[in-house]
Backbone atoms as SQL, in Angstrom:
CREATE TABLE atoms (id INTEGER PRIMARY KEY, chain TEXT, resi INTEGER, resn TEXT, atom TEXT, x REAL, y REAL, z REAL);
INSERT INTO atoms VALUES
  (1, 'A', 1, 'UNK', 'N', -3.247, -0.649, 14.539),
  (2, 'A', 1, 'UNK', 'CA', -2.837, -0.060, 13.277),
  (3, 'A', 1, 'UNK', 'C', -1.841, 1.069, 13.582),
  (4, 'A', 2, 'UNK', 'N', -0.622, 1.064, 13.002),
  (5, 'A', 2, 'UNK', 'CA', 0.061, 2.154, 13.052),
  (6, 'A', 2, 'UNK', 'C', 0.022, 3.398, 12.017),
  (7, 'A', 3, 'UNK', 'N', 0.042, 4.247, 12.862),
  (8, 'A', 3, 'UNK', 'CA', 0.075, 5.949, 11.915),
  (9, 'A', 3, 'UNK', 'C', 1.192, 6.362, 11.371),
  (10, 'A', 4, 'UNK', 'N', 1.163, 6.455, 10.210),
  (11, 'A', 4, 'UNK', 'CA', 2.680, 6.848, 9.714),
  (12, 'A', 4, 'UNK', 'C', 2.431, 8.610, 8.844),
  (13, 'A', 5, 'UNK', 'N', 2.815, 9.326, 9.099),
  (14, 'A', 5, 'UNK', 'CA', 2.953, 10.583, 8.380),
  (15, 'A', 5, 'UNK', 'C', 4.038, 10.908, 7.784),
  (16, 'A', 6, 'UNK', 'N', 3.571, 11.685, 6.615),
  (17, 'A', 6, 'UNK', 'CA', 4.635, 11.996, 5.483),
  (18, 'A', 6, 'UNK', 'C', 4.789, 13.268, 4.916),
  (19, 'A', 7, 'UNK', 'N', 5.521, 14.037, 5.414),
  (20, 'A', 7, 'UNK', 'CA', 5.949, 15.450, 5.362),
  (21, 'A', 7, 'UNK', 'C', 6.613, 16.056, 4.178),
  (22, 'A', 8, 'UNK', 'N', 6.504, 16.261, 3.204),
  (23, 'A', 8, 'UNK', 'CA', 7.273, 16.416, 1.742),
  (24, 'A', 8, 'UNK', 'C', 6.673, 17.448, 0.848),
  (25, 'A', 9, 'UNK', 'N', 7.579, 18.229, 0.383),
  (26, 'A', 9, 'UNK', 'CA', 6.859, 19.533, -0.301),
  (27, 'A', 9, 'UNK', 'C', 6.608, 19.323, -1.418),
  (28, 'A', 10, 'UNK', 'N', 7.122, 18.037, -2.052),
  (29, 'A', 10, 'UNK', 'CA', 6.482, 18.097, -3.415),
  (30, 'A', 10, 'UNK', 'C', 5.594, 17.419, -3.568),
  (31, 'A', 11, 'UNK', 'N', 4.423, 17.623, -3.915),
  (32, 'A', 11, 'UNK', 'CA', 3.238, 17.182, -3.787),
  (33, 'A', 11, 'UNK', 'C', 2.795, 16.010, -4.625),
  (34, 'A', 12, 'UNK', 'N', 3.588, 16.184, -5.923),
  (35, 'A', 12, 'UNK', 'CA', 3.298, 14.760, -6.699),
  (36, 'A', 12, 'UNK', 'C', 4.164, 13.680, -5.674),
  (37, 'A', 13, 'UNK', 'N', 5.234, 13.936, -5.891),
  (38, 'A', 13, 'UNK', 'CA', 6.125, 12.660, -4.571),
  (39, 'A', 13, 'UNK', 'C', 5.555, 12.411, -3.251),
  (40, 'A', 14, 'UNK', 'N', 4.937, 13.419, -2.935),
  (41, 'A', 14, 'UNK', 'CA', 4.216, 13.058, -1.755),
  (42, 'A', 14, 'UNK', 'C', 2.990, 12.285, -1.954),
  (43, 'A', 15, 'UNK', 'N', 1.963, 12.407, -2.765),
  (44, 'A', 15, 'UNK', 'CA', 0.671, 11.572, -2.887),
  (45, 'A', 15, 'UNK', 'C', 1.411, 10.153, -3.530),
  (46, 'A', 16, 'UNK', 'N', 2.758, 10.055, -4.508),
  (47, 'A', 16, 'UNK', 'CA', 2.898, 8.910, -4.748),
  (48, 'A', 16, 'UNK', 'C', 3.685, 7.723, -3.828),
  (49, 'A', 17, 'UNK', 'N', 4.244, 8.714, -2.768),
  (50, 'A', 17, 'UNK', 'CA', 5.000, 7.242, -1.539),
  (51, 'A', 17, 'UNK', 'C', 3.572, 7.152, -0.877),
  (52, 'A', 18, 'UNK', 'N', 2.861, 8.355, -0.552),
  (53, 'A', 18, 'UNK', 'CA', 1.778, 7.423, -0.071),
  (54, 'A', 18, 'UNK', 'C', 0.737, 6.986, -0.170),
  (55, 'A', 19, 'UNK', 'N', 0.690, 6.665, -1.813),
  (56, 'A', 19, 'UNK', 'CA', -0.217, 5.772, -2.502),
  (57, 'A', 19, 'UNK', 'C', 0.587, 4.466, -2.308),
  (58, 'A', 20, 'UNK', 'N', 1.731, 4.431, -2.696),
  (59, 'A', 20, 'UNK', 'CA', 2.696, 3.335, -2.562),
  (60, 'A', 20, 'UNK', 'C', 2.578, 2.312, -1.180),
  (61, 'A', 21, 'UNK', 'N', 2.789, 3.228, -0.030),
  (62, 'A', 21, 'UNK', 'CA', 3.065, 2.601, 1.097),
  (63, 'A', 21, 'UNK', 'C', 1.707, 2.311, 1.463),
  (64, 'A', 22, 'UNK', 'N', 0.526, 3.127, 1.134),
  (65, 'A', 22, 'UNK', 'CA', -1.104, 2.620, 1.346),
  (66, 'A', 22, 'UNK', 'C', -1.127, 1.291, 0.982),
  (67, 'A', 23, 'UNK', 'N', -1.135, 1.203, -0.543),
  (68, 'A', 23, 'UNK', 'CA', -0.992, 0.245, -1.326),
  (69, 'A', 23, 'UNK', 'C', -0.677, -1.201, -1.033),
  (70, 'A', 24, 'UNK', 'N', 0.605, -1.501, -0.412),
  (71, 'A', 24, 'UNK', 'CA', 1.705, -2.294, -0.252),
  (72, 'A', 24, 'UNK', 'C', 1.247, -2.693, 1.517),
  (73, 'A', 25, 'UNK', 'N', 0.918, -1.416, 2.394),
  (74, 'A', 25, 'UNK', 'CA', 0.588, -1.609, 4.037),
  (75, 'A', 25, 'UNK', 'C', -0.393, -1.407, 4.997),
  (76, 'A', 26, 'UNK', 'N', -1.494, -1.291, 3.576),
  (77, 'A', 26, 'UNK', 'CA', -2.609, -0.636, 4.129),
  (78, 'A', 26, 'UNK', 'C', -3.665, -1.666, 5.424),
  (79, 'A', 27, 'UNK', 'N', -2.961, -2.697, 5.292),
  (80, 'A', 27, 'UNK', 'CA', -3.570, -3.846, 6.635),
  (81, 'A', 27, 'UNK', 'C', -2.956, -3.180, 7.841),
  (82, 'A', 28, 'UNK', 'N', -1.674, -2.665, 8.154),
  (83, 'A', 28, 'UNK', 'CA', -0.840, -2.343, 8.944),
  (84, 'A', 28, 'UNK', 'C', -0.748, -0.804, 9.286),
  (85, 'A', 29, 'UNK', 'N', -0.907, -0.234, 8.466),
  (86, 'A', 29, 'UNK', 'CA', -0.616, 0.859, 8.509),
  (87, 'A', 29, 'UNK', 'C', -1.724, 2.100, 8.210),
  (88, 'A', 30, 'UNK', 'N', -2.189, 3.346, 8.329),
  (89, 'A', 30, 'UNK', 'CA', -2.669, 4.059, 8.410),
  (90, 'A', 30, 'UNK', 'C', -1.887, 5.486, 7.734),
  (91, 'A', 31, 'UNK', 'N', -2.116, 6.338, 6.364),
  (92, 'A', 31, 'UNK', 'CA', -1.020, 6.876, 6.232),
  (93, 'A', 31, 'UNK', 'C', -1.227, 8.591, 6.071),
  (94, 'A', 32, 'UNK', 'N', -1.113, 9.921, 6.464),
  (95, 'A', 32, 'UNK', 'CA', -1.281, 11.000, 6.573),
  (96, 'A', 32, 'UNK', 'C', -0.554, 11.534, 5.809),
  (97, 'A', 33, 'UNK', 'N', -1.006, 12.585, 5.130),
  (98, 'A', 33, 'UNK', 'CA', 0.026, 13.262, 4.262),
  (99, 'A', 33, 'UNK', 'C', 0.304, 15.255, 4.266),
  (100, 'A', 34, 'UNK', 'N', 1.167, 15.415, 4.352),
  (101, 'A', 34, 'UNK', 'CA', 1.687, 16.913, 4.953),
  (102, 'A', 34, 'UNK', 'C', 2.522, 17.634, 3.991),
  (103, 'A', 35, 'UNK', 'N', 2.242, 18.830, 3.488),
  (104, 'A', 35, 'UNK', 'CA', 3.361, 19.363, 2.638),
  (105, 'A', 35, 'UNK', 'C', 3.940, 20.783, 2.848),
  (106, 'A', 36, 'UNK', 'N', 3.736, 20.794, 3.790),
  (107, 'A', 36, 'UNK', 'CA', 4.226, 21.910, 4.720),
  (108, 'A', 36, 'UNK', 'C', 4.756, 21.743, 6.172),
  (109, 'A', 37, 'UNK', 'N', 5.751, 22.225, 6.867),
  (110, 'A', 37, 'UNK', 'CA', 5.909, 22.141, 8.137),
  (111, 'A', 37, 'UNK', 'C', 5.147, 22.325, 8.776),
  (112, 'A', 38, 'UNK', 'N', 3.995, 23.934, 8.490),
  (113, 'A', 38, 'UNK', 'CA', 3.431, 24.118, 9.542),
  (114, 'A', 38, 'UNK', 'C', 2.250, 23.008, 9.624),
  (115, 'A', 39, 'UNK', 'N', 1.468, 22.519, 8.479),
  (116, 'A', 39, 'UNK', 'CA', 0.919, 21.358, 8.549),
  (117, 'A', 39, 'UNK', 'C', 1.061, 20.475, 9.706),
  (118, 'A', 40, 'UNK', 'N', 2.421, 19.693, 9.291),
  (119, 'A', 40, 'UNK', 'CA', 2.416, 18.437, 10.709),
  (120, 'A', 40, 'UNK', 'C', 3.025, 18.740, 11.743),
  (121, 'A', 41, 'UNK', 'N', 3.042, 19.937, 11.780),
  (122, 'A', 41, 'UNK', 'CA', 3.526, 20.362, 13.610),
  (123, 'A', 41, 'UNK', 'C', 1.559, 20.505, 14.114),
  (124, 'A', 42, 'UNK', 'N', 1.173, 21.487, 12.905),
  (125, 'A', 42, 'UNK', 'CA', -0.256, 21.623, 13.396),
  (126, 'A', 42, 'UNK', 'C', -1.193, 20.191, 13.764),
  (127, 'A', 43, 'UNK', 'N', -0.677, 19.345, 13.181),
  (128, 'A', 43, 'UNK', 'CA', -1.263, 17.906, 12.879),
  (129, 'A', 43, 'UNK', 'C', -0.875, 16.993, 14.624),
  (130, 'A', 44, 'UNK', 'N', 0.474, 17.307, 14.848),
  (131, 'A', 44, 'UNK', 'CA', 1.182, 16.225, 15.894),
  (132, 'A', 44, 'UNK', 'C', 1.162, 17.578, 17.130),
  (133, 'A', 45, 'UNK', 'N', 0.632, 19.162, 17.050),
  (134, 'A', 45, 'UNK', 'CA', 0.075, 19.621, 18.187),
  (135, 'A', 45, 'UNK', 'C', -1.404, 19.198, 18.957),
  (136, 'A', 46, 'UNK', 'N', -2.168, 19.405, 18.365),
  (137, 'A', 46, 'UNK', 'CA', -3.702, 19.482, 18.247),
  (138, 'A', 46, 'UNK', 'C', -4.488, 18.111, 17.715),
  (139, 'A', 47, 'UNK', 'N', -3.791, 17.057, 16.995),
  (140, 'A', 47, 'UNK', 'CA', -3.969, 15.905, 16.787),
  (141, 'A', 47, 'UNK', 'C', -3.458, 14.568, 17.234),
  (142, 'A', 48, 'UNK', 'N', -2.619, 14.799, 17.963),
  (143, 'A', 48, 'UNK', 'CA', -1.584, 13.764, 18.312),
  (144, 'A', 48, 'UNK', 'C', -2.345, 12.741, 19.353),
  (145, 'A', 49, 'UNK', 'N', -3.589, 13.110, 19.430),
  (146, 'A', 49, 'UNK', 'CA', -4.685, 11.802, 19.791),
  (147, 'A', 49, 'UNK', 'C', -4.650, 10.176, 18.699),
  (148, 'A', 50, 'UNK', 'N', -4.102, 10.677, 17.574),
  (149, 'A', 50, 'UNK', 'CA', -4.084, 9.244, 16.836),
  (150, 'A', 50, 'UNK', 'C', -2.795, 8.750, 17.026),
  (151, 'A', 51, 'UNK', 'N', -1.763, 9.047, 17.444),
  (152, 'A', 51, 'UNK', 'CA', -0.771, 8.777, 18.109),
  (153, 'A', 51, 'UNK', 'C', 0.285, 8.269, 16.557),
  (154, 'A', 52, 'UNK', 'N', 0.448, 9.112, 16.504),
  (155, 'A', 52, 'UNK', 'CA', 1.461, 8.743, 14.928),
  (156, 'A', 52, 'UNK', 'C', 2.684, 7.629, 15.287),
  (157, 'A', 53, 'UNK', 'N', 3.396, 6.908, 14.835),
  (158, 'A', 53, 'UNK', 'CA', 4.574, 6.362, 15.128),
  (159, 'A', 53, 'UNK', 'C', 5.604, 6.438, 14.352),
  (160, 'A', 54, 'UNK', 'N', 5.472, 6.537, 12.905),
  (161, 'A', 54, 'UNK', 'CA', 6.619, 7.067, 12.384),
  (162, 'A', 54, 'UNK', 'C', 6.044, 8.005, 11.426),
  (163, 'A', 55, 'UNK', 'N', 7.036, 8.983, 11.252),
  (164, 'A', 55, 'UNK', 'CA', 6.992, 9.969, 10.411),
  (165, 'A', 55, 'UNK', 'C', 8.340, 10.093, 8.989),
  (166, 'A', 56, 'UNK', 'N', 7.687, 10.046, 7.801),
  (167, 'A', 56, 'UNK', 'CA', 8.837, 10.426, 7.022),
  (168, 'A', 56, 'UNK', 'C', 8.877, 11.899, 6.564),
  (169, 'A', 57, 'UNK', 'N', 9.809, 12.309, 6.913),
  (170, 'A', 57, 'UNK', 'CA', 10.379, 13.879, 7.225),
  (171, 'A', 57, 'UNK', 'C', 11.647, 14.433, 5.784),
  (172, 'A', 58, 'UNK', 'N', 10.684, 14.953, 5.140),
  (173, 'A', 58, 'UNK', 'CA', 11.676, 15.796, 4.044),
  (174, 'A', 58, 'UNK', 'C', 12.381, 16.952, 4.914),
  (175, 'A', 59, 'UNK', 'N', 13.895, 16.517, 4.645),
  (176, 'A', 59, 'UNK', 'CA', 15.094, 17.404, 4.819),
  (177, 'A', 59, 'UNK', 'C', 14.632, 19.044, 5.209),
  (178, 'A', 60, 'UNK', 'N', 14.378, 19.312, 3.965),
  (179, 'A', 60, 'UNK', 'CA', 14.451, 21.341, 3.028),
  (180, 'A', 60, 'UNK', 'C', 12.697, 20.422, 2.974),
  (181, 'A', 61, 'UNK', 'N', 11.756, 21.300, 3.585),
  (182, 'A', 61, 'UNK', 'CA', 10.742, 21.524, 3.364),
  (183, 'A', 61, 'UNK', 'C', 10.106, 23.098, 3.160),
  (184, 'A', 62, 'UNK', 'N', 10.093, 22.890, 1.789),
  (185, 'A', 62, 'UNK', 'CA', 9.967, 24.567, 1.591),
  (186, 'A', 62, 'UNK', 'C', 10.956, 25.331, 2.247),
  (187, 'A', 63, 'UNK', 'N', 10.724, 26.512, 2.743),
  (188, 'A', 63, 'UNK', 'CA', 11.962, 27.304, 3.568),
  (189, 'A', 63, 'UNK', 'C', 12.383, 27.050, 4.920),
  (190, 'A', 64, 'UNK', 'N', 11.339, 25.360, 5.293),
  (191, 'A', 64, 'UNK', 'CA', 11.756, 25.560, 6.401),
  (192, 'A', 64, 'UNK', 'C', 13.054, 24.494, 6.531),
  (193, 'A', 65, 'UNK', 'N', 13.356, 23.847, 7.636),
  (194, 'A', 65, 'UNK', 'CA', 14.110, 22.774, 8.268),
  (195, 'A', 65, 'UNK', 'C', 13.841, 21.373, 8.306),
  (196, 'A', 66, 'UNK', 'N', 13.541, 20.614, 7.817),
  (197, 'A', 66, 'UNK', 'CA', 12.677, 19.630, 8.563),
  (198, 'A', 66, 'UNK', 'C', 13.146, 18.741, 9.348),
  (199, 'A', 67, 'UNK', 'N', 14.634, 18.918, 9.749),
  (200, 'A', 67, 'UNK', 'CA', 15.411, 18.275, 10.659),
  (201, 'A', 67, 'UNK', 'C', 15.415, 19.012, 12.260),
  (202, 'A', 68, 'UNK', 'N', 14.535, 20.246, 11.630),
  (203, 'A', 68, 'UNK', 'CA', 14.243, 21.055, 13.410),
  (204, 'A', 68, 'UNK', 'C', 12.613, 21.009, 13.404),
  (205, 'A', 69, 'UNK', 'N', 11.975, 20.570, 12.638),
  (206, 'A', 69, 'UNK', 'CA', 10.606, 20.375, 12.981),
  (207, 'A', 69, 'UNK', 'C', 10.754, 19.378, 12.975),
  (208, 'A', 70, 'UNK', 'N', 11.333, 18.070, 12.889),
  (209, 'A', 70, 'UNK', 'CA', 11.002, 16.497, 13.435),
  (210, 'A', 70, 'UNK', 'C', 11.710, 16.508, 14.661),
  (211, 'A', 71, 'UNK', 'N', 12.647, 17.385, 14.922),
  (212, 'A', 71, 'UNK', 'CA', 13.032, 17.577, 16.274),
  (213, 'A', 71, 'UNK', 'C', 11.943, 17.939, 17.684),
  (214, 'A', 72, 'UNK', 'N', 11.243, 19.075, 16.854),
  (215, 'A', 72, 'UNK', 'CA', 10.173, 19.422, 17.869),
  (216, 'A', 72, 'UNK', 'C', 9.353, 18.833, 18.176),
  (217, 'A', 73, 'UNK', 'N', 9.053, 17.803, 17.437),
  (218, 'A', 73, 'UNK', 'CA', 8.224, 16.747, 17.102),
  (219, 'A', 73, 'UNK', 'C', 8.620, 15.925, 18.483),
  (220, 'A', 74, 'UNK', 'N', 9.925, 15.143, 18.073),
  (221, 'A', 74, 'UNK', 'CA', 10.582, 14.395, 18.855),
  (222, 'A', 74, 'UNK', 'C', 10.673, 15.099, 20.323),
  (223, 'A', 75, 'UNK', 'N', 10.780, 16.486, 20.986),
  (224, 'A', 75, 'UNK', 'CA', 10.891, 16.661, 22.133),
  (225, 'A', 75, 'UNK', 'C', 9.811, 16.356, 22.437),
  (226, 'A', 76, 'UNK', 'N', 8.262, 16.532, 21.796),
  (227, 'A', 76, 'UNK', 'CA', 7.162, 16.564, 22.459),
  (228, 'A', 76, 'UNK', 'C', 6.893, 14.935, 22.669),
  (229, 'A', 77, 'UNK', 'N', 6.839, 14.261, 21.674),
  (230, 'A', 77, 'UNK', 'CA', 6.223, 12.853, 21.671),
  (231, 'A', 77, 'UNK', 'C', 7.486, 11.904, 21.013),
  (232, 'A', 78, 'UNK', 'N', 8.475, 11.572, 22.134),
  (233, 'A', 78, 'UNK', 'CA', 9.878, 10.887, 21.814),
  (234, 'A', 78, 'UNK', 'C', 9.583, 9.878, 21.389),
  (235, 'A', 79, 'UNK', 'N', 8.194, 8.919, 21.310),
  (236, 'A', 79, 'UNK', 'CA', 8.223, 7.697, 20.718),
  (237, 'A', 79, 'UNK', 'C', 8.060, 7.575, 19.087),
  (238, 'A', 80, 'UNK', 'N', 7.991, 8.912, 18.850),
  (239, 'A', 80, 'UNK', 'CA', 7.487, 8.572, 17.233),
  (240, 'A', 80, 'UNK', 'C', 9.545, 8.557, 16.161),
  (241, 'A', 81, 'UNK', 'N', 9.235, 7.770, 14.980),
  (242, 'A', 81, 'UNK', 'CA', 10.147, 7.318, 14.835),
  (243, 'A', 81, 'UNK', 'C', 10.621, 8.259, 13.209),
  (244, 'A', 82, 'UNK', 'N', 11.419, 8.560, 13.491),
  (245, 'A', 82, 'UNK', 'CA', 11.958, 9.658, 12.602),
  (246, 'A', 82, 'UNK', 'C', 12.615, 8.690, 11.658),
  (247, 'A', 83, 'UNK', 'N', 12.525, 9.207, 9.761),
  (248, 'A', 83, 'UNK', 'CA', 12.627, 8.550, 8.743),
  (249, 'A', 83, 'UNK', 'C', 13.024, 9.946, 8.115),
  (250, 'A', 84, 'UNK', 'N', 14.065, 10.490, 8.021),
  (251, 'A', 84, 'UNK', 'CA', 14.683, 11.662, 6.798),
  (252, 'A', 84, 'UNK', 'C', 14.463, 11.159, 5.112),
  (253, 'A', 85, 'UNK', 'N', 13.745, 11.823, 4.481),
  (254, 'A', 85, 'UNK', 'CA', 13.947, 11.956, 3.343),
  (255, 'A', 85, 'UNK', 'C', 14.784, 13.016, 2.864),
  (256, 'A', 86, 'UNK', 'N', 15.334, 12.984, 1.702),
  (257, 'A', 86, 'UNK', 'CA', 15.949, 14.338, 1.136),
  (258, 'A', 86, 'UNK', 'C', 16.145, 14.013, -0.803),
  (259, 'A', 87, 'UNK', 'N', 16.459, 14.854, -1.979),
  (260, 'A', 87, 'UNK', 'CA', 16.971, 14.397, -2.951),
  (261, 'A', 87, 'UNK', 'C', 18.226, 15.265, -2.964),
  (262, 'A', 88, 'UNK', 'N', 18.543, 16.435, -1.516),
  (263, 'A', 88, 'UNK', 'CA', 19.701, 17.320, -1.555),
  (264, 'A', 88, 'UNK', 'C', 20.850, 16.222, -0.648),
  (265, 'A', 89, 'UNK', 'N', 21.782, 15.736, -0.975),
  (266, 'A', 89, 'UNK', 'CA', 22.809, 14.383, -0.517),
  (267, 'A', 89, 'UNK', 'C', 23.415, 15.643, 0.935),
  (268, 'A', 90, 'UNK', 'N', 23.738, 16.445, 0.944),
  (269, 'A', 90, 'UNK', 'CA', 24.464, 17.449, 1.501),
  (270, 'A', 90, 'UNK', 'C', 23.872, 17.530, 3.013),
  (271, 'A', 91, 'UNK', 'N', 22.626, 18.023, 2.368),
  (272, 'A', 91, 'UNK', 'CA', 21.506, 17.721, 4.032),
  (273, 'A', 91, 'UNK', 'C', 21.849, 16.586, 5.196),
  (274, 'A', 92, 'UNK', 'N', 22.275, 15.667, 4.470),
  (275, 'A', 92, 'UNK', 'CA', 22.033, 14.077, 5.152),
  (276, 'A', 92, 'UNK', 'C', 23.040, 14.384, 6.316),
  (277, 'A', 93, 'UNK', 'N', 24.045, 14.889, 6.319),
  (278, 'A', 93, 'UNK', 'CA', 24.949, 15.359, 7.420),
  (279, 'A', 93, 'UNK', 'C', 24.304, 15.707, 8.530),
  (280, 'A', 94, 'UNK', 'N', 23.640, 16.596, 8.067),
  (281, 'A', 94, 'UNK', 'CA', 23.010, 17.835, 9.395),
  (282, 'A', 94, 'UNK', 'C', 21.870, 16.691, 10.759),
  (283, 'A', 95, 'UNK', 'N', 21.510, 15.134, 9.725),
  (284, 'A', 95, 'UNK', 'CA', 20.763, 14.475, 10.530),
  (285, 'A', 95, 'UNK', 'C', 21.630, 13.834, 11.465),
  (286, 'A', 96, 'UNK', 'N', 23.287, 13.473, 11.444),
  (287, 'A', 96, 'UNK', 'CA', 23.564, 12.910, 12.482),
  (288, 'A', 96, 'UNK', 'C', 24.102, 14.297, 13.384),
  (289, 'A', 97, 'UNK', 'N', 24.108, 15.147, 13.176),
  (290, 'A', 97, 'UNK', 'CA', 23.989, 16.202, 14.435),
  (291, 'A', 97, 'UNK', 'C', 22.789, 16.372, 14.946),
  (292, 'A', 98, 'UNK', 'N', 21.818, 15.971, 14.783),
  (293, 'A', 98, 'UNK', 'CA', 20.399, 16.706, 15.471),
  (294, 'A', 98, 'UNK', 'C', 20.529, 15.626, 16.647);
């Protein structure tokens, strides 16, 4: 079964992709939900025994980055597979520099 986590500050959008993707992959998939940075850094420090594989990563999470916390992510455990969300179009740039 793969672990997929979902990082997104708005909390209705967040319980509804992953009611959605439960819904639709729940034979396949396994799904975590995060609405804060410090959340799934705390989650993929101290938890990363369930071995996540992809993560969908909101852009602007709250004040933070979330293109430098899926980064940190990515230095620690390079196999997990980075998925940017955003509804700011502007952000989307900053992902092919990381």
């Amino acid at each position: 079964m793969i672990k997929l986590a979902i990082c997104e500050d708005n909390e209705v959008l967040l319980h509804q992709l992953g009611d959605v993707i439960e819904k639709k992959y729940s034979d396949v998939l396994s799904v975590y939900r995060f609405a804060t940075a410090f959340s799934i850094l705390t989650f993929v420090m101290e938890e990363m025994k369930r071995d996540v594989g992809i993560l969908l990563m909101d852009i602007k999470i709250g004040d933070d980055n979330g293109i430098d916390v899926a980064r940190k992510i990515q230095e620690l455990y390079p196999h997990i597979k980075v998925i940017f969300l955003t509804a700011y179009i502007d952000y989307s740039r900053d992902i092919f520099q990381a």
